[in-house]
C-alpha positions as CSV (number, residue, x, y, z in Angstrom):
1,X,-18.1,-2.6,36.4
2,X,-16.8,-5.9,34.9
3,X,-19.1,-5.3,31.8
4,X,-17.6,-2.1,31.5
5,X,-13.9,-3.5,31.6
6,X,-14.6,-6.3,29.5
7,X,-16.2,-4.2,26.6
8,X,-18.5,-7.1,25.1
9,X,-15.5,-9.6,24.6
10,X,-13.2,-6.7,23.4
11,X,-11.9,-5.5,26.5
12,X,-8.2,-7.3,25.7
13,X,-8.0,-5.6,22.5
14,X,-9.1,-2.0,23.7
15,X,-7.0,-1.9,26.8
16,X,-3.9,-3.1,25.4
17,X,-4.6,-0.5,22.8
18,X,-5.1,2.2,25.0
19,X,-1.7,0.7,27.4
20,X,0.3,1.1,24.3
21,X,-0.6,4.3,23.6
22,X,-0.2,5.5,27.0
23,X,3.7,4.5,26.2
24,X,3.8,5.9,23.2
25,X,2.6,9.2,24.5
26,X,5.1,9.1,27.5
27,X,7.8,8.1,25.6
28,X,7.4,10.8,23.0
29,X,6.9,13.4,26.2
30,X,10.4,12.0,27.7
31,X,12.2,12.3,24.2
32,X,10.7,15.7,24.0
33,X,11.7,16.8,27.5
34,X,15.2,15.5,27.2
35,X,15.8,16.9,23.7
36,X,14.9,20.5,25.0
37,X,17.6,20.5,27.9
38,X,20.1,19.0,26.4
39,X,19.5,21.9,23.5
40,X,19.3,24.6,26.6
41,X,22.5,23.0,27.5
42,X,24.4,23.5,24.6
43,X,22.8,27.0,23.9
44,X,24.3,27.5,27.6
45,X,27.9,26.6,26.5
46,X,27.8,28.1,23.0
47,X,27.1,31.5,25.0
48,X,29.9,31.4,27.3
């Protein structure tokens, strides 16, 4: 298991990578989440 993690000396460099992409991802899925109710939202008012 600890060869596995440590990726021939390159585990730092492929983790981190797949961390910061992990981020990425849910940061872009938040933005994306947000965006649509507060566009729901305003659809809701303008159809008052």
């Amino acid at each position: 298991m600890n060869a596995f993690l440590d990726m021939g000396g390159y585990g730092v460099y492929v983790w981190s990578a797949y961390g910061i992409a992990c981020v990425v991802l849910a940061t872009l899925a938040l933005a994306s989440w947000r965006r649509g109710r507060r566009l729901h939202q305003k659809l809701q008012r303008k159809h008052q």
